[in-house]
PQR file of N, CA, C, O and H, with PARSE charges and radii, in Angstrom:
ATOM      1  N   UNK A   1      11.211   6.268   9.667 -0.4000 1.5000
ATOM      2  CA  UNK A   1      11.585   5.769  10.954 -0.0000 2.0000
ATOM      3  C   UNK A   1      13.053   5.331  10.974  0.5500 1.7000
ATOM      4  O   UNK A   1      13.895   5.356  11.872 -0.5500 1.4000
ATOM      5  N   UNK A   2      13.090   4.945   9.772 -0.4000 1.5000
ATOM      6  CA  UNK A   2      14.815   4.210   9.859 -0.0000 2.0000
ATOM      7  C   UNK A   2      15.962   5.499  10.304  0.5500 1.7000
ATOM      8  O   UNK A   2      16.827   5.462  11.180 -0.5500 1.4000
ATOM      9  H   UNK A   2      12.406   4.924   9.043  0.4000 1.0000
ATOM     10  N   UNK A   3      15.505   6.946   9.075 -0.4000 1.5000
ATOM     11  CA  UNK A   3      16.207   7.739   9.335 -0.0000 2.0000
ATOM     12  C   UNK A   3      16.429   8.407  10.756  0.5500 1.7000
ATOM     13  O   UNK A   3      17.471   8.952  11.120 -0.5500 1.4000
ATOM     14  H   UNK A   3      14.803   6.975   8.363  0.4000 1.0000
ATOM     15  N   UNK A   4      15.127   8.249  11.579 -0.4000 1.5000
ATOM     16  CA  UNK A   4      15.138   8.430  12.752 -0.0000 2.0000
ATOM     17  C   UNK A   4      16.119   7.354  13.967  0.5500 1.7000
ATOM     18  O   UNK A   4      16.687   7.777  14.974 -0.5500 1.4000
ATOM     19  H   UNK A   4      14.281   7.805  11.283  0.4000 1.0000
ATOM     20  N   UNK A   5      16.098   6.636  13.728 -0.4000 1.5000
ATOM     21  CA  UNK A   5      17.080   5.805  14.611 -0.0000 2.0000
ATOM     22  C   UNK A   5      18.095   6.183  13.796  0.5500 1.7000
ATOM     23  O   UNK A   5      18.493   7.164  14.425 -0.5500 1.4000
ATOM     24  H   UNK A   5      15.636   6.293  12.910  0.4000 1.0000
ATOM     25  N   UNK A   6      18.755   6.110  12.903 -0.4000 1.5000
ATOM     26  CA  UNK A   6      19.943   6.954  12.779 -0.0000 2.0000
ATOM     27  C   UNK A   6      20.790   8.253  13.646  0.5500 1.7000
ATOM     28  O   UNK A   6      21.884   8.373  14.198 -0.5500 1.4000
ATOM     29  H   UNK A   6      18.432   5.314  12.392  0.4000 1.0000
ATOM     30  N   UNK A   7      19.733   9.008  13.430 -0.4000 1.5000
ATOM     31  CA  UNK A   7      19.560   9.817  14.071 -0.0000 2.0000
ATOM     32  C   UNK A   7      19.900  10.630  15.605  0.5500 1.7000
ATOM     33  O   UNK A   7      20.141  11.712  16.141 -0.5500 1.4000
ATOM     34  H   UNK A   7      18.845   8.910  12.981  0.4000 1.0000
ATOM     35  N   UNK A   8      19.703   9.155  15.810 -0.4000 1.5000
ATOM     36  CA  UNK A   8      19.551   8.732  17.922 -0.0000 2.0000
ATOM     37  C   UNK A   8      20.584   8.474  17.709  0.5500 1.7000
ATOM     38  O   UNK A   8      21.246   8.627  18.735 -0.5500 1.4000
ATOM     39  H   UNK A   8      19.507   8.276  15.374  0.4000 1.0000
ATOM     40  N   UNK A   9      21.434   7.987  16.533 -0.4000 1.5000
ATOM     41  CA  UNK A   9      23.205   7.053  17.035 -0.0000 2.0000
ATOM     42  C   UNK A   9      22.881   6.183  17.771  0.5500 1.7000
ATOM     43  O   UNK A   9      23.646   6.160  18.735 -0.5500 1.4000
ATOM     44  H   UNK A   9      20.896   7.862  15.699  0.4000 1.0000
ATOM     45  N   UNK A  10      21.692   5.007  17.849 -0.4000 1.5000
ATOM     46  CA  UNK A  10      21.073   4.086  18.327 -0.0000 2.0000
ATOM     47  C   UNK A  10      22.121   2.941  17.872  0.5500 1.7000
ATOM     48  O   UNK A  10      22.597   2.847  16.740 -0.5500 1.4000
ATOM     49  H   UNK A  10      21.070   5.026  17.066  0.4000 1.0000
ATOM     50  N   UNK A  11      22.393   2.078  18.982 -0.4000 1.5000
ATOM     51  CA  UNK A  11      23.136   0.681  18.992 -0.0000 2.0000
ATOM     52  C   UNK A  11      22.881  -0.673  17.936  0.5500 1.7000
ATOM     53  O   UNK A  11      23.593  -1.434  17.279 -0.5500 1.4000
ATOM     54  H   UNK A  11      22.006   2.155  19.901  0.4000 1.0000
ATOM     55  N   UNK A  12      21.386  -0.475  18.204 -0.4000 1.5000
ATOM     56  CA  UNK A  12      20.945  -1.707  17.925 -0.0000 2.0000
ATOM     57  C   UNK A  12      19.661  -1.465  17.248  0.5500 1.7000
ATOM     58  O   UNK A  12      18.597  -1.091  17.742 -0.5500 1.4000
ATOM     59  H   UNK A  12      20.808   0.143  18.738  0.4000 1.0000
ATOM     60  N   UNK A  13      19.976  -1.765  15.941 -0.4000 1.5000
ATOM     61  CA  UNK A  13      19.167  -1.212  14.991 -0.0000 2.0000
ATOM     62  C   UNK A  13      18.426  -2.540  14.315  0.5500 1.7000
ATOM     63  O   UNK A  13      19.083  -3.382  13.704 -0.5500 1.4000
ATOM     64  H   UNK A  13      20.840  -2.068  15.540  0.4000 1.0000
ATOM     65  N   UNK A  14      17.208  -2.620  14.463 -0.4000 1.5000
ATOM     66  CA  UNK A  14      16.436  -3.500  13.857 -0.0000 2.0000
ATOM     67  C   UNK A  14      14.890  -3.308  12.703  0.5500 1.7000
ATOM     68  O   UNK A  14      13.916  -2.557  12.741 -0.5500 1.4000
ATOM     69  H   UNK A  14      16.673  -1.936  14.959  0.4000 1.0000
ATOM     70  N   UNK A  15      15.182  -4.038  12.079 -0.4000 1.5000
ATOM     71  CA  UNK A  15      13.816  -3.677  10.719 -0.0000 2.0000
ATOM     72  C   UNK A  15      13.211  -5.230  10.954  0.5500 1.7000
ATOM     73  O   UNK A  15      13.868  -6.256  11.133 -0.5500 1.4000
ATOM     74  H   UNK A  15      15.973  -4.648  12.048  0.4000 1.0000
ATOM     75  N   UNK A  16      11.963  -5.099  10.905 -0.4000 1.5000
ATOM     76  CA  UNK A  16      11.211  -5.946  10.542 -0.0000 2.0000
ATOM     77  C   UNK A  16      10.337  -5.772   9.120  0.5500 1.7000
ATOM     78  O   UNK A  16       9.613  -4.798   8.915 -0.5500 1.4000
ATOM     79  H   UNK A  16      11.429  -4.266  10.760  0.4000 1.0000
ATOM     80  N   UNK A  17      10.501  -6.751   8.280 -0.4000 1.5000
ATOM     81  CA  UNK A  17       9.395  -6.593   6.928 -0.0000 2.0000
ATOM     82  C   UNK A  17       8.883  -7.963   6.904  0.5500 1.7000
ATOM     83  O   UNK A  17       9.330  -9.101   7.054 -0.5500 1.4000
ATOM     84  H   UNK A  17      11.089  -7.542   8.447  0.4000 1.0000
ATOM     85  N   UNK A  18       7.396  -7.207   6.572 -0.4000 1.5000
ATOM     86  CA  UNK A  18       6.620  -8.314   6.468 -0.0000 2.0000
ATOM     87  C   UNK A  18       5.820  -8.394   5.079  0.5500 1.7000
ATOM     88  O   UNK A  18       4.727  -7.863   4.884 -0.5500 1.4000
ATOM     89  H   UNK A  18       7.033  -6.283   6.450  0.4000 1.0000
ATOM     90  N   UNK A  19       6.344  -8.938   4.406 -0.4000 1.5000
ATOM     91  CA  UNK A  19       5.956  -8.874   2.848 -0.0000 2.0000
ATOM     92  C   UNK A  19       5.986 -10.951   2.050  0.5500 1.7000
ATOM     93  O   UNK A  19       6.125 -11.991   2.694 -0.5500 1.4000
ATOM     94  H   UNK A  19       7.232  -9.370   4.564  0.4000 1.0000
ATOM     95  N   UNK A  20       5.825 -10.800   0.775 -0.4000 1.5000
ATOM     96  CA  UNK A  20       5.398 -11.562   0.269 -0.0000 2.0000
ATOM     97  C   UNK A  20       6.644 -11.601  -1.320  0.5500 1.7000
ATOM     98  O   UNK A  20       6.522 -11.035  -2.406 -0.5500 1.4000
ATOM     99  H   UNK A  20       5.712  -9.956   0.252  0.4000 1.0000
ATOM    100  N   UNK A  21       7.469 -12.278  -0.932 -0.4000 1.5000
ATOM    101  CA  UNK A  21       8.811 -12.029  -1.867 -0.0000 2.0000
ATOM    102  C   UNK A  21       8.075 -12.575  -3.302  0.5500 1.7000
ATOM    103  O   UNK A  21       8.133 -11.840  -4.288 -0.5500 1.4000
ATOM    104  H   UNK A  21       7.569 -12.738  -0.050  0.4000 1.0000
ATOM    105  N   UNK A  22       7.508 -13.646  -3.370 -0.4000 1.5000
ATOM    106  CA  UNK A  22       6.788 -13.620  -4.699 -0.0000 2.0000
ATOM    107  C   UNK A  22       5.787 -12.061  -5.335  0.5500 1.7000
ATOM    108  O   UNK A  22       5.463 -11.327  -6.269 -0.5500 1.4000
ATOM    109  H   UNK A  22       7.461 -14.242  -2.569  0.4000 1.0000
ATOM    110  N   UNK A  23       5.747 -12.247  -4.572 -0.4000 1.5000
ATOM    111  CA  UNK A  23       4.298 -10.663  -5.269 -0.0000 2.0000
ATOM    112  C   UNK A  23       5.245  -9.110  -5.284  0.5500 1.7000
ATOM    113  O   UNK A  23       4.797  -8.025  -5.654 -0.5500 1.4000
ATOM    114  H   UNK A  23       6.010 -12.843  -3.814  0.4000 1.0000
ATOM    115  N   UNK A  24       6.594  -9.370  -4.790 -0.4000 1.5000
ATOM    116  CA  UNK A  24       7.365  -8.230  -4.440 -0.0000 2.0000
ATOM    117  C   UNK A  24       8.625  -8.425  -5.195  0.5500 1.7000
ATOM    118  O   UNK A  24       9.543  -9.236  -5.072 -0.5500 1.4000
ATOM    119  H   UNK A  24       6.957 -10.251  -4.489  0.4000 1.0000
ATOM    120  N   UNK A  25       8.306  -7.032  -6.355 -0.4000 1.5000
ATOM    121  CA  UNK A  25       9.510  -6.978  -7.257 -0.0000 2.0000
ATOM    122  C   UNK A  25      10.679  -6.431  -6.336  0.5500 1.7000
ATOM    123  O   UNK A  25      10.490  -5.852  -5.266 -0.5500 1.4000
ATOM    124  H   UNK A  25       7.560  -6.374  -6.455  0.4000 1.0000
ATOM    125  N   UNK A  26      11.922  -6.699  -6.910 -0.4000 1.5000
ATOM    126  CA  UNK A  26      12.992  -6.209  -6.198 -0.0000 2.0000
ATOM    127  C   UNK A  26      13.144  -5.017  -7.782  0.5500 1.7000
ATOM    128  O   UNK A  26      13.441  -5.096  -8.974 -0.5500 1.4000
ATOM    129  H   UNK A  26      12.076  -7.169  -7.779  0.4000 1.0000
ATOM    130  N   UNK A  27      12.753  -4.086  -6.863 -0.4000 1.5000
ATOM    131  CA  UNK A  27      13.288  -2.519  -7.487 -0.0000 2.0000
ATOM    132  C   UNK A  27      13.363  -1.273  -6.716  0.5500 1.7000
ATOM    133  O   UNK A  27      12.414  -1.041  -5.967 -0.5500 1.4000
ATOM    134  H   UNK A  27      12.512  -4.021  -5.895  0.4000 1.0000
ATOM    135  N   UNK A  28      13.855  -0.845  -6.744 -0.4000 1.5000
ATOM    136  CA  UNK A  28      13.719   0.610  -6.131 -0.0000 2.0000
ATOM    137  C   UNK A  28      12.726   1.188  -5.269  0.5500 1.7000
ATOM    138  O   UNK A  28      11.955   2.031  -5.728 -0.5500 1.4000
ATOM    139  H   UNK A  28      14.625  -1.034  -7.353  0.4000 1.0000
ATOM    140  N   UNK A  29      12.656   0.785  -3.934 -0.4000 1.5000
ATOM    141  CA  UNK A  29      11.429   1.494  -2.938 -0.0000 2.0000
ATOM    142  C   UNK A  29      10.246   0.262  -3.153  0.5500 1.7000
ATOM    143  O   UNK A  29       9.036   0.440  -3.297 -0.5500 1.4000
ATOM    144  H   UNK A  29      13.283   0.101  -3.561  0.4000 1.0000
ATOM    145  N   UNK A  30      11.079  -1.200  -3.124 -0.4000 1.5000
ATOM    146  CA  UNK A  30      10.184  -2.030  -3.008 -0.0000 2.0000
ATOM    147  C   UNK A  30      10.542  -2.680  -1.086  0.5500 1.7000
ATOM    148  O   UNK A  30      11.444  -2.442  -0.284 -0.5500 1.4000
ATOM    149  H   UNK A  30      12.061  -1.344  -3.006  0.4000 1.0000
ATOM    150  N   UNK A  31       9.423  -3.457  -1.047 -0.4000 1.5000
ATOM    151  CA  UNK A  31      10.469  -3.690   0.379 -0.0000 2.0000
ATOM    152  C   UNK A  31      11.790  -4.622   0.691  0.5500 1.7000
ATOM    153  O   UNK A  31      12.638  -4.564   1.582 -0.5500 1.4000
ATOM    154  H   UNK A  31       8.690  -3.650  -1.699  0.4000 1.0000
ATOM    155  N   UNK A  32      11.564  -5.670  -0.634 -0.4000 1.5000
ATOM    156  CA  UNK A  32      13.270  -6.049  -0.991 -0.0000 2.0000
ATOM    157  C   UNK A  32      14.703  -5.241  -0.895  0.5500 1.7000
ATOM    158  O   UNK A  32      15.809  -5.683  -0.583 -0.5500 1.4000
ATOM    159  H   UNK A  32      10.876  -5.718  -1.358  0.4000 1.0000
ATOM    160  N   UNK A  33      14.365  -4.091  -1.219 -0.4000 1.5000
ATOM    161  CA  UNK A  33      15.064  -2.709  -1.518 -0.0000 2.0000
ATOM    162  C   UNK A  33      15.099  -2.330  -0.236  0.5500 1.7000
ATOM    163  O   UNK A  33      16.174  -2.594   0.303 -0.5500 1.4000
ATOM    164  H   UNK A  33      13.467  -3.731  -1.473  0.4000 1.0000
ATOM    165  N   UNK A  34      14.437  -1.892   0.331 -0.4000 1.5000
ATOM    166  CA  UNK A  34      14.607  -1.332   1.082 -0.0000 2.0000
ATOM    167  C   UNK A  34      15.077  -2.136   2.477  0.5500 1.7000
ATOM    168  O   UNK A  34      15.552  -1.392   3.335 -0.5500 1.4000
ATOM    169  H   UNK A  34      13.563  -1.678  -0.107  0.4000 1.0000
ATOM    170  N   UNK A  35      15.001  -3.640   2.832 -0.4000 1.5000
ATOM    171  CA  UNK A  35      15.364  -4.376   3.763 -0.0000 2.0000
ATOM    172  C   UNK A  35      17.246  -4.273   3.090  0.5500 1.7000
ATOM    173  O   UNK A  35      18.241  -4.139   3.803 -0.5500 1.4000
ATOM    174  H   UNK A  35      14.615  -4.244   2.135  0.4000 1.0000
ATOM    175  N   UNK A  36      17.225  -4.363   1.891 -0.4000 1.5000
ATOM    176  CA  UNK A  36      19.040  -4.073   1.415 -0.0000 2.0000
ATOM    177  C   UNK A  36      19.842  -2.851   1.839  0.5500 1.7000
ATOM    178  O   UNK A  36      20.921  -2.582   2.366 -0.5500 1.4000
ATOM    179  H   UNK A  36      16.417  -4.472   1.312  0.4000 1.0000
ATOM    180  N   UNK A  37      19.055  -2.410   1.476 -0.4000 1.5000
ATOM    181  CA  UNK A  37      19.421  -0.992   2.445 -0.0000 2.0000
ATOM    182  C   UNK A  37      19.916  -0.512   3.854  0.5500 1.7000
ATOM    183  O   UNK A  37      20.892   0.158   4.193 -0.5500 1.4000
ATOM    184  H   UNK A  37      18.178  -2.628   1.047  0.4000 1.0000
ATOM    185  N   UNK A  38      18.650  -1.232   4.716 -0.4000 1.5000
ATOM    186  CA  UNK A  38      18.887  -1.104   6.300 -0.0000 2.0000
ATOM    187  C   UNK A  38      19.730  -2.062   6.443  0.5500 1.7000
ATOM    188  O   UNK A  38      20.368  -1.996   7.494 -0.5500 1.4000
ATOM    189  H   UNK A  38      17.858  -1.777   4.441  0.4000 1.0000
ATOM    190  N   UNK A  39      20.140  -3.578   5.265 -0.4000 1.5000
ATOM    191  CA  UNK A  39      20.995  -4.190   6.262 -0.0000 2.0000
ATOM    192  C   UNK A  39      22.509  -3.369   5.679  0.5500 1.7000
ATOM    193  O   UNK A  39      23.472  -3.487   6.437 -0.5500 1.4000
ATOM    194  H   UNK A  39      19.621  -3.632   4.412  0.4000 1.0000
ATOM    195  N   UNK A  40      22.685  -2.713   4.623 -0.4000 1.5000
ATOM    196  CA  UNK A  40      23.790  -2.009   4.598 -0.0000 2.0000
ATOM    197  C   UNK A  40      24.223  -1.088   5.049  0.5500 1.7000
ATOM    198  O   UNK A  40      25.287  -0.560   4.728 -0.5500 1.4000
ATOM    199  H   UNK A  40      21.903  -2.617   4.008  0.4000 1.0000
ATOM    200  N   UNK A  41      23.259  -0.640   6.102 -0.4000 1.5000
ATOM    201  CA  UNK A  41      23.257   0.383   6.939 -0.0000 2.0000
ATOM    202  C   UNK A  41      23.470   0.191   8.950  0.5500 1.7000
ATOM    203  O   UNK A  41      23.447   0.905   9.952 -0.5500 1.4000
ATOM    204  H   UNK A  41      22.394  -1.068   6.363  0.4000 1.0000
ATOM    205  N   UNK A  42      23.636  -1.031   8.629 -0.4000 1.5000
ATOM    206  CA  UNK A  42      23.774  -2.231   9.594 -0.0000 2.0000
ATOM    207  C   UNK A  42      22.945  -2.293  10.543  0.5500 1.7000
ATOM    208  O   UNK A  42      23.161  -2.356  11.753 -0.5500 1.4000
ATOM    209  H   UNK A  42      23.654  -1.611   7.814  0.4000 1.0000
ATOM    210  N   UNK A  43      21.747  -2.268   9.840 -0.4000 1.5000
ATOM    211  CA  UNK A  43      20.404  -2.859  10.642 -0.0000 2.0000
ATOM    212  C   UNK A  43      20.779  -4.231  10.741  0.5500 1.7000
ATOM    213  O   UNK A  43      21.449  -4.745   9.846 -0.5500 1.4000
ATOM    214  H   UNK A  43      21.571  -2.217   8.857  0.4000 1.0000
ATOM    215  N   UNK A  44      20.296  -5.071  12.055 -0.4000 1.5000
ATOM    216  CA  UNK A  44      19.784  -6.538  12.011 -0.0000 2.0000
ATOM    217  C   UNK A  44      18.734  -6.648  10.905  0.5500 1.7000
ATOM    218  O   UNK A  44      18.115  -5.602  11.100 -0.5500 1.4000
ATOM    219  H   UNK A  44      19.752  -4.653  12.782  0.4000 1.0000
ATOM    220  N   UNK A  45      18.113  -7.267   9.827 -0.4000 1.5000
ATOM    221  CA  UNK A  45      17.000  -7.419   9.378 -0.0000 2.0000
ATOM    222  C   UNK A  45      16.529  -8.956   9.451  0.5500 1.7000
ATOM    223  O   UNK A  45      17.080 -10.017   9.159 -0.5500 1.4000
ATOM    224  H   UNK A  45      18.616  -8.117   9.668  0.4000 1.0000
ATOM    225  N   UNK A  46      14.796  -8.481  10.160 -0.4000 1.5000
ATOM    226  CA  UNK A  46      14.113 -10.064   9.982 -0.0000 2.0000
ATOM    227  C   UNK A  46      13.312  -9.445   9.185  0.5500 1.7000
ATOM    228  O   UNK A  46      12.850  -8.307   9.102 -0.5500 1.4000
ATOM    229  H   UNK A  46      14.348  -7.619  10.397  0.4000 1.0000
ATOM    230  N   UNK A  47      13.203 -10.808   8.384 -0.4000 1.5000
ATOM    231  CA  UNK A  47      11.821 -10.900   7.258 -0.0000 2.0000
ATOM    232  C   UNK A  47      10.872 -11.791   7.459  0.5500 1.7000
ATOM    233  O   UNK A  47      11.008 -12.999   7.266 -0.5500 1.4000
ATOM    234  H   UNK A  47      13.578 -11.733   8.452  0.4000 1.0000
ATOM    235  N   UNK A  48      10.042 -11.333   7.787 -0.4000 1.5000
ATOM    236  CA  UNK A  48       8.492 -12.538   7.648 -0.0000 2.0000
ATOM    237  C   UNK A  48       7.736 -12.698   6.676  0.5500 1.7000
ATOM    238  O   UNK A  48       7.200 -11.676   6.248 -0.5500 1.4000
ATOM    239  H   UNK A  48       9.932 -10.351   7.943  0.4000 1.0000
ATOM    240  N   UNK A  49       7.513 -13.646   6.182 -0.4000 1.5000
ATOM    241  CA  UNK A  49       7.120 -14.211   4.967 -0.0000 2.0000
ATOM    242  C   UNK A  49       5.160 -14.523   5.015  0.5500 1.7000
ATOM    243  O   UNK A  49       4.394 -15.432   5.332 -0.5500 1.4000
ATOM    244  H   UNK A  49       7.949 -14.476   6.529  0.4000 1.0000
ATOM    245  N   UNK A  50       5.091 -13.122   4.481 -0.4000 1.5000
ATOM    246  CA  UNK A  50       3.509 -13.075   4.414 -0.0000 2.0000
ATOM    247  C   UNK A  50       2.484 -13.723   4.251  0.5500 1.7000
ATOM    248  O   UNK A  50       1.336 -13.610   4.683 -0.5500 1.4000
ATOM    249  H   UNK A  50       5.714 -12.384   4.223  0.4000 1.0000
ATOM    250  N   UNK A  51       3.416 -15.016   3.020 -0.4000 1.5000
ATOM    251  CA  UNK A  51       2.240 -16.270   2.716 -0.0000 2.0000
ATOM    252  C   UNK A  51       2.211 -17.292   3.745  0.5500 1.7000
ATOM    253  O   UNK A  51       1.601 -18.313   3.426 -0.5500 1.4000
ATOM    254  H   UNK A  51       4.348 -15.108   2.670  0.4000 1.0000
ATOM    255  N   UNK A  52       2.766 -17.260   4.996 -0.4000 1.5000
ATOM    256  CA  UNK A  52       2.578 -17.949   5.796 -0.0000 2.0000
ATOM    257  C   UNK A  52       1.297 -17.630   6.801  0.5500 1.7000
ATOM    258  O   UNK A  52       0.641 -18.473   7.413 -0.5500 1.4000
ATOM    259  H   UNK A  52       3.261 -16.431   5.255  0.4000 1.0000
ATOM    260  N   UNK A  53       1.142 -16.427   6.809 -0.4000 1.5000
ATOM    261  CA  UNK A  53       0.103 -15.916   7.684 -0.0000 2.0000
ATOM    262  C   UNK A  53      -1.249 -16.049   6.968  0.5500 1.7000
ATOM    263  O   UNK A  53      -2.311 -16.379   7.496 -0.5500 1.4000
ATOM    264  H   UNK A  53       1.675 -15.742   6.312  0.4000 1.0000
ATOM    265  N   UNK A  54      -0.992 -15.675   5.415 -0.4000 1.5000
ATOM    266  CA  UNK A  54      -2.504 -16.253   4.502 -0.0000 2.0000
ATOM    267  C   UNK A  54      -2.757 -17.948   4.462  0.5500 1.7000
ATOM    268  O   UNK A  54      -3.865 -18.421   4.207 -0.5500 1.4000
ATOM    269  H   UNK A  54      -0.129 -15.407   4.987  0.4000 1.0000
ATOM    270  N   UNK A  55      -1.972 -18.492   4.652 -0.4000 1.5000
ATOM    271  CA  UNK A  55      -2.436 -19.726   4.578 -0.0000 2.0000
ATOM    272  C   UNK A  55      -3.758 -20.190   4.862  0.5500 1.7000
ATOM    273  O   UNK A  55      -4.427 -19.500   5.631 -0.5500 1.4000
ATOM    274  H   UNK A  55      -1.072 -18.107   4.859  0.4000 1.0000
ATOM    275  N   UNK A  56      -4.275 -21.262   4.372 -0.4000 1.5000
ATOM    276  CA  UNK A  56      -5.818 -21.700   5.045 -0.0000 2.0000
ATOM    277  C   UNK A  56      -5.479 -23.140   5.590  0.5500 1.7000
ATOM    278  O   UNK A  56      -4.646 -24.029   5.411 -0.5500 1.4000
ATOM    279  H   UNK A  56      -3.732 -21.822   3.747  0.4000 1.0000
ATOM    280  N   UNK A  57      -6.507 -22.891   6.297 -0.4000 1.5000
ATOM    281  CA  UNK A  57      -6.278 -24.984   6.869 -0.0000 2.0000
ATOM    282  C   UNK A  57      -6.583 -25.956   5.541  0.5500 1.7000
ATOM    283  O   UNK A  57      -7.169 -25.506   4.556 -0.5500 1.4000
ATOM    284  H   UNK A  57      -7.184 -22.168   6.442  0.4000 1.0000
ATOM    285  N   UNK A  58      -6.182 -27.149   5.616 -0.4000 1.5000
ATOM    286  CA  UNK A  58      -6.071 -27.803   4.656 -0.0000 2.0000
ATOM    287  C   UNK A  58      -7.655 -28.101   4.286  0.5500 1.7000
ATOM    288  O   UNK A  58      -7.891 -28.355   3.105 -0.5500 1.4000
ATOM    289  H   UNK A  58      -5.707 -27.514   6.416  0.4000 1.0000
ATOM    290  N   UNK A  59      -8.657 -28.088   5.141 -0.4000 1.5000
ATOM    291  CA  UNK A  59      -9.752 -28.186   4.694 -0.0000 2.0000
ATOM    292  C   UNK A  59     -10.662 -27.247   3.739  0.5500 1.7000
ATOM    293  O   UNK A  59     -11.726 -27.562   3.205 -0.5500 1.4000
ATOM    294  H   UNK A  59      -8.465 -27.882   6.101  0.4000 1.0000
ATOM    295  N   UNK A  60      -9.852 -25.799   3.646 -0.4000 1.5000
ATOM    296  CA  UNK A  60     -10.185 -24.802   3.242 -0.0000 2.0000
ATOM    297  C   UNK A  60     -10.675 -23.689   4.031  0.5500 1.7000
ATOM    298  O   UNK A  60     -11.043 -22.563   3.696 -0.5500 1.4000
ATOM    299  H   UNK A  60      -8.988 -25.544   4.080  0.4000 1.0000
ATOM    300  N   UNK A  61     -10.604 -24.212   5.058 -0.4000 1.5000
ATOM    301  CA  UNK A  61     -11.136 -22.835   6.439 -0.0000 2.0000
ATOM    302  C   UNK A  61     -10.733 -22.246   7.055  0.5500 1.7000
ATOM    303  O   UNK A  61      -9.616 -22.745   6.924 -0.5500 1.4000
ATOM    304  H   UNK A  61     -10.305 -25.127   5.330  0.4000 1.0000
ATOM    305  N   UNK A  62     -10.524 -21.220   7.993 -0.4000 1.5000
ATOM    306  CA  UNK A  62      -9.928 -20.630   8.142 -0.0000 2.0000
ATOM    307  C   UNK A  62      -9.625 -21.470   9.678  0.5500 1.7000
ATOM    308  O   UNK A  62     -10.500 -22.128  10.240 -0.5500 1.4000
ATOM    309  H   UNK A  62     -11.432 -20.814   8.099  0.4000 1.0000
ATOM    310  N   UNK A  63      -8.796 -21.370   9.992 -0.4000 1.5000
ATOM    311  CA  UNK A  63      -8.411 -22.146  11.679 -0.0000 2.0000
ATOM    312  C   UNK A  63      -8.944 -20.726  12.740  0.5500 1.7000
ATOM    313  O   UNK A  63      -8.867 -19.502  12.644 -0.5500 1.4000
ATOM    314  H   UNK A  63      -8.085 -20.835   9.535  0.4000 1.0000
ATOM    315  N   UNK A  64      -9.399 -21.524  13.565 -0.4000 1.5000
ATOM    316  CA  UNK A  64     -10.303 -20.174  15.148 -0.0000 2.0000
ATOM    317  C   UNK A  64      -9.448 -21.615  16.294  0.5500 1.7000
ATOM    318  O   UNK A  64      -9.531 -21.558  17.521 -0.5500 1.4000
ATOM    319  H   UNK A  64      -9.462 -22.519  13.644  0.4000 1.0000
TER
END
């Protein structure tokens, strides 16, 4: 997809990753890597931080 907005000669280029920087080596075709990439390619990049979404309520349950 990235190469595809390239592609377009698109303005405004944005990546979203949604990963877990502990569990995610930075190597080659990891998504660390690859968010380095699009921003050197002058993507905007946001990162969302996966262990926020696993979280549990403090009681141990899941929040509804």
């Amino acid at each position: 997809m990235m190469f595809n907005a390239l592609a377009t000669q698109a303005r405004n280029l944005t990546l979203i990753a949604l990963y877990n920087p502990e569990r995610e080596p930075d190597r080659p075709g990891g998504t660390s890597h690859l968010v380095n990439i699009a921003a050197n390619w002058g993507f905007k990049t946001v990162e969302l931080d996966a262990r926020q979404l696993l979280k549990a309520s403090p009681s141990g349950e899941d929040e509804h």
